[in-house]
C-alpha positions as CSV (number, residue, x, y, z in Angstrom):
1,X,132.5,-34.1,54.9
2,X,131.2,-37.0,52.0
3,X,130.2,-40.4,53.1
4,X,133.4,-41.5,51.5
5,X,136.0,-40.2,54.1
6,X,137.8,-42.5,56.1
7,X,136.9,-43.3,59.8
8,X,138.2,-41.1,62.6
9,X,136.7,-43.4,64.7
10,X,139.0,-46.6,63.6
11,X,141.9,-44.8,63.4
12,X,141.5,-43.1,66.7
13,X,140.8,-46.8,68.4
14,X,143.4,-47.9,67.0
15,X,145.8,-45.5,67.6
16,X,145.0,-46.1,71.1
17,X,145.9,-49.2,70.9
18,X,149.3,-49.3,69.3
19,X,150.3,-46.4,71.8
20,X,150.0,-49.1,74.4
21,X,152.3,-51.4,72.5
22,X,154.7,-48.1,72.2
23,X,154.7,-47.9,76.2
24,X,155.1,-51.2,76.7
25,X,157.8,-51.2,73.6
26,X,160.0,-48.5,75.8
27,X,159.8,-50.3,79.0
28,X,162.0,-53.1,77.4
29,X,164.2,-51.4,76.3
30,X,164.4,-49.2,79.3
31,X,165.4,-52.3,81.2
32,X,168.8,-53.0,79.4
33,X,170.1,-48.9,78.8
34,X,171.8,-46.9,81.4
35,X,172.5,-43.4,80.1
36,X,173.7,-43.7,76.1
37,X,174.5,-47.4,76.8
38,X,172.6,-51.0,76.3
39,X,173.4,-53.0,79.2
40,X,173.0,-56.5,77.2
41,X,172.3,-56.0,73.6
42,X,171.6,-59.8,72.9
43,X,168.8,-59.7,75.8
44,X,167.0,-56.4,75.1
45,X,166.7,-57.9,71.0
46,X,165.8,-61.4,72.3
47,X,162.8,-59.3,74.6
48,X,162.0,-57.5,72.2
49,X,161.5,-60.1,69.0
50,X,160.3,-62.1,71.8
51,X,157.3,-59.5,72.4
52,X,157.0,-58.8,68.5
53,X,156.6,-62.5,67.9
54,X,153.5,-62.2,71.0
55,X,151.9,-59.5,69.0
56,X,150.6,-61.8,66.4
57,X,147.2,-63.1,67.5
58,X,146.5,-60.0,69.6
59,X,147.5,-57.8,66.5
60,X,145.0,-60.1,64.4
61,X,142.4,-59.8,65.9
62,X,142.6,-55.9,66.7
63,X,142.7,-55.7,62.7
64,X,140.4,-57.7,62.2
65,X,138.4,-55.6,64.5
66,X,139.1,-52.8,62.7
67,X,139.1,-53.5,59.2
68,X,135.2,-54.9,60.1
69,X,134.5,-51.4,61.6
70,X,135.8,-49.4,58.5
71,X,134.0,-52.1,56.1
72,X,130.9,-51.4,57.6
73,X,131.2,-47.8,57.5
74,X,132.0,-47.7,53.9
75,X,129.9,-49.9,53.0
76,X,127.0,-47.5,54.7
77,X,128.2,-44.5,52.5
78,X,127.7,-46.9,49.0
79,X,124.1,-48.0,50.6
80,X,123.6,-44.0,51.0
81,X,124.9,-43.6,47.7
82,X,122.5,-46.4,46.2
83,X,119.5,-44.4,48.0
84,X,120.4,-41.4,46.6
85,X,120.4,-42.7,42.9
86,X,117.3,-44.8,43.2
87,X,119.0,-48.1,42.3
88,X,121.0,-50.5,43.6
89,X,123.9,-50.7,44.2
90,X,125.6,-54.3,44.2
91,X,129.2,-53.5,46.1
92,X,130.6,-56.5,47.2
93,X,129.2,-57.1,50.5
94,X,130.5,-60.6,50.7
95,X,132.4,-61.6,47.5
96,X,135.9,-62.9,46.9
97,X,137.2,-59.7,45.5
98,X,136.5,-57.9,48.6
99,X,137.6,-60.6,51.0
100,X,141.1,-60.6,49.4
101,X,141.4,-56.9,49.6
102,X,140.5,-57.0,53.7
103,X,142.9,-60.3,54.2
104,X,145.8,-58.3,52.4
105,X,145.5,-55.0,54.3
106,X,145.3,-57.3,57.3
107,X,148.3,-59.1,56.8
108,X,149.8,-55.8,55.9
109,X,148.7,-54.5,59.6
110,X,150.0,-57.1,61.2
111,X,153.3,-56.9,59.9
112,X,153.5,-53.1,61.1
113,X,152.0,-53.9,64.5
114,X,155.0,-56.6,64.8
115,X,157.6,-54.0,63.4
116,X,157.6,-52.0,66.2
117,X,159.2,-53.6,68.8
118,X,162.1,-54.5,66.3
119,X,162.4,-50.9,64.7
120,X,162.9,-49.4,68.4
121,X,165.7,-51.5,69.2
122,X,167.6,-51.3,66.2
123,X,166.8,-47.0,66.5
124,X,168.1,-47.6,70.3
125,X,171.5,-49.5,68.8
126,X,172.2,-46.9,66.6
127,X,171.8,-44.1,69.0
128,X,174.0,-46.2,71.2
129,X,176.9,-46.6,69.1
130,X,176.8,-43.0,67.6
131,X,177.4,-42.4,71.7
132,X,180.6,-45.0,71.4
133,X,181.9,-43.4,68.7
134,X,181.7,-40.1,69.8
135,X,181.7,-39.9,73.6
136,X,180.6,-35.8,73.5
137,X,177.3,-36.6,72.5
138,X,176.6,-39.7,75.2
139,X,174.2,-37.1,77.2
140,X,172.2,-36.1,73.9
141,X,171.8,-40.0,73.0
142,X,170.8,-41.0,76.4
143,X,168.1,-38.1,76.1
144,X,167.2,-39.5,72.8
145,X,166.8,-43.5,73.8
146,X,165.1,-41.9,76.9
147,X,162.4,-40.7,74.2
148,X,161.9,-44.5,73.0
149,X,158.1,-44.4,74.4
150,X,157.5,-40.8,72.5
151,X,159.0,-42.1,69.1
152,X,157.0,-45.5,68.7
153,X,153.9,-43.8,69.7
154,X,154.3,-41.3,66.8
155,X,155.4,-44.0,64.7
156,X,152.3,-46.0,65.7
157,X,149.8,-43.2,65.4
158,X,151.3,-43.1,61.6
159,X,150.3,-46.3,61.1
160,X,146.8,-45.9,62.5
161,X,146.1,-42.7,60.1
162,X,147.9,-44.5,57.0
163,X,146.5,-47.6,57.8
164,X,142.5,-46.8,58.0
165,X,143.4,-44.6,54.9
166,X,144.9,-47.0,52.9
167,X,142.3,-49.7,54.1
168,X,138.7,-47.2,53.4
169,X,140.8,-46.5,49.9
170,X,140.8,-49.8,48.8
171,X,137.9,-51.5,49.9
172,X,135.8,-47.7,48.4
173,X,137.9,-48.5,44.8
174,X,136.8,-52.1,44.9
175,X,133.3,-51.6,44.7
176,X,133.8,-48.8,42.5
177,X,135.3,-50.8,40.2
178,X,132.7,-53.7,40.8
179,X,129.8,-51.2,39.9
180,X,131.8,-50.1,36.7
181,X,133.0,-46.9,37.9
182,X,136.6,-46.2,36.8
183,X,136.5,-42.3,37.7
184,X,136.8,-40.2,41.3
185,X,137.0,-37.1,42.7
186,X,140.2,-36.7,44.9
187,X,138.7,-35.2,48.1
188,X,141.3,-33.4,51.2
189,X,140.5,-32.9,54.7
190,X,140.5,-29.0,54.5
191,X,142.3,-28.5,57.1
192,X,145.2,-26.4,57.2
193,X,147.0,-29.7,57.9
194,X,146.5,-30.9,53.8
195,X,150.1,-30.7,52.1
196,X,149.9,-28.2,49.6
197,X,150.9,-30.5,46.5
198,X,147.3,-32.5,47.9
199,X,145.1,-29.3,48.4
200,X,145.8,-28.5,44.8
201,X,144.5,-31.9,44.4
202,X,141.1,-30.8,45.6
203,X,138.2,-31.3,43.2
204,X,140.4,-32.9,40.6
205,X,138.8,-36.1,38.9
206,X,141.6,-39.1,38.0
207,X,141.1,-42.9,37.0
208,X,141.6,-45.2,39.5
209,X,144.2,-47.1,36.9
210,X,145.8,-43.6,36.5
211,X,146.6,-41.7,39.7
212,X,148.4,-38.4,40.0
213,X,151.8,-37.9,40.0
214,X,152.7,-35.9,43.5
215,X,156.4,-34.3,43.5
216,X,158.5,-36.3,46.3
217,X,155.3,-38.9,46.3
218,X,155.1,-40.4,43.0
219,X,152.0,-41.7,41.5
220,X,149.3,-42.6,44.0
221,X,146.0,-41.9,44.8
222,X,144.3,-40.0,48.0
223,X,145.1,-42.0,50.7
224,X,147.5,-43.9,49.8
225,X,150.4,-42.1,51.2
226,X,151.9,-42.1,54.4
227,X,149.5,-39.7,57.2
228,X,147.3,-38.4,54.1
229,X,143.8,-38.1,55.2
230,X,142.6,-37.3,51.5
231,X,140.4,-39.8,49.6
232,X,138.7,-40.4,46.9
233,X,134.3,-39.7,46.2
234,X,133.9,-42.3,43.5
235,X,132.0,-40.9,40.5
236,X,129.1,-43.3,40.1
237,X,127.4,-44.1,36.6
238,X,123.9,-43.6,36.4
């Protein structure tokens, strides 16, 4: 696979890390539910805000972690690249540009991290009063808030694969762009997990200021979309 693909590593760690959050996430709100009913509503949110709030510096510091991991990785495939070409490359390794790239997708991270906590309980609330409503399906709902652990962890192991996507995508289109290269190559996984509409993708060059229009997507470029693994090999002047 190129230098330029995003890093299994990061996303695997964390991954890891925000399944622990999902445990920990169920747990609460295991404590106020019996069956298809929350025992004290205004406790369980008051928990959980109270643990989404808790998230911040730990959650900070895991992207942090993170986003340094990926940087250095990508910025190993541009040195490989500069090698390669004879020249030098001069990517950003410590100007403005970049930093305000990392420091967004960090505060972007953060956010999701603290979501979690707050998207269970409202999913649990729903489920709860579909159960009020319609008192047949109480043993289906009770299953389904039961599965509270299951849901945020597949939730947060979105986030982990969008996330490291999104973050390698940017940071590899900022020093493109900083070494005058306005053109890639939109690159999949090959894996019979690529959505179609992206497979066809394969190979294709596009502008960074003009991305491809997906059906059901938009316009966006590889990587950019929730649980794509595509990205993009930056076509490099010579």
């Amino acid at each position: 696979m190129s230098r330029f693909a995003g890093s299994r590593q990061a996303e695997r760690r964390m991954a890891a890390e925000l399944r622990r959050v999902a445990r920990l996430v169920a747990d609460i709100i295991a404590r106020h539910t019996s069956g298809a009913e929350i025992t004290d509503t205004k406790k369980m949110n008051e928990a959980l805000r109270a643990y989404s709030s808790s998230l911040g510096p730990w959650a900070e510091t895991l992207t942090a972690k993170i986003l340094e991991s990926v940087q250095k990785n990508n910025l190993k495939a541009w040195t490989e690249a500069s090698r390669e070409l004879g020249r030098e490359l001069r990517t950003l390794r410590a100007t403005t540009e970049l930093g305000a790239t990392v420091t967004k997708l960090q505060n972007d991270q953060v956010t999701l991290i603290k979501s979690l906590p707050i998207e269970a309980g409202a999913r649990a609330q729903a489920l709860a009063q579909q159960a009020s409503i319609d008192g047949s399906r109480a043993s289906q709902v009770a299953e389904e808030i039961a599965r509270t652990g299951e849901v945020t962890a597949s939730r947060a192991t979105l986030i982990a694969r969008t996330e490291i996507a999104k973050a390698n995508a940017a940071m590899t289109q900022a020093r493109a762009e900083y070494v005058g290269a306005d053109q890639y190559i939109w690159r999949t996984a090959q894996d019979g997990d690529v959505r179609e509409s992206h497979a066809e993708l394969e190979g294709q060059v596009f502008k960074y200021d003009d991305p491809p229009y997906i059906d059901g997507e938009g316009n966006h470029g590889p990587g950019e979309f929730p649980n794509c693994r595509c990205f993009a090999e930056p076509i490099i002047p010579s």
